[in-house]
N, C-alpha and C positions, 0 to 999 in steps of 0.2 A: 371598952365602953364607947358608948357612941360621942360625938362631938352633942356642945349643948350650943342650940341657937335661939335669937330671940324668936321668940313666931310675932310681934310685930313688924320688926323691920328685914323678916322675910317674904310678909305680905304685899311690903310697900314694893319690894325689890320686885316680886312678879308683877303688881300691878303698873311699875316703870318696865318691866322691858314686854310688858302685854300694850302699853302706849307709843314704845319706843319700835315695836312692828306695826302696828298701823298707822304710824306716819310714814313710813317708808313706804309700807301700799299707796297711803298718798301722794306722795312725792311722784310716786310713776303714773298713778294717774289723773296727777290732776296738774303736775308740775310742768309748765311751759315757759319761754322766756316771754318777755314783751314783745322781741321782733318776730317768733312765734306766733302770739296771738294778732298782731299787726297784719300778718302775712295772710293769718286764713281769714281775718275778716275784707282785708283787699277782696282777695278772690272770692269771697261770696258777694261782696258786693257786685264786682266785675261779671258773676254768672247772673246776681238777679238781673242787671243792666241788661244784659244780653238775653235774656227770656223776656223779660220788659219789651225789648225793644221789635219782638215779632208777637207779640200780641196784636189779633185784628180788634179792630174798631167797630164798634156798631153801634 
């Protein structure tokens, strides 16, 4: 005979590990530290400075 399960809390189980992978997608894409995000906003500022800064006038 087959095993008996409950079909509720078979449902919840897929619907945690159907949450439990896309956080992980998230994690990779969107998961940065703060000296991370500190660092490329540095550097975009330092590139607008420097496109700023040869703009002509008129």
């Amino acid at each position: 005979m087959a095993d008996i399960i409950n079909l509720r809390t078979a449902r919840k189980q897929k619907v945690r590990a159907e949450k439990e992978t896309q956080a992980e997608q998230n994690r990779v894409l969107f998961g940065r530290t703060k000296a991370e995000k500190l660092k490329q906003a540095a550097e975009k500022a330092q590139a607008d400075k420097h496109i700023d800064g040869h703009k002509r006038e008129e």
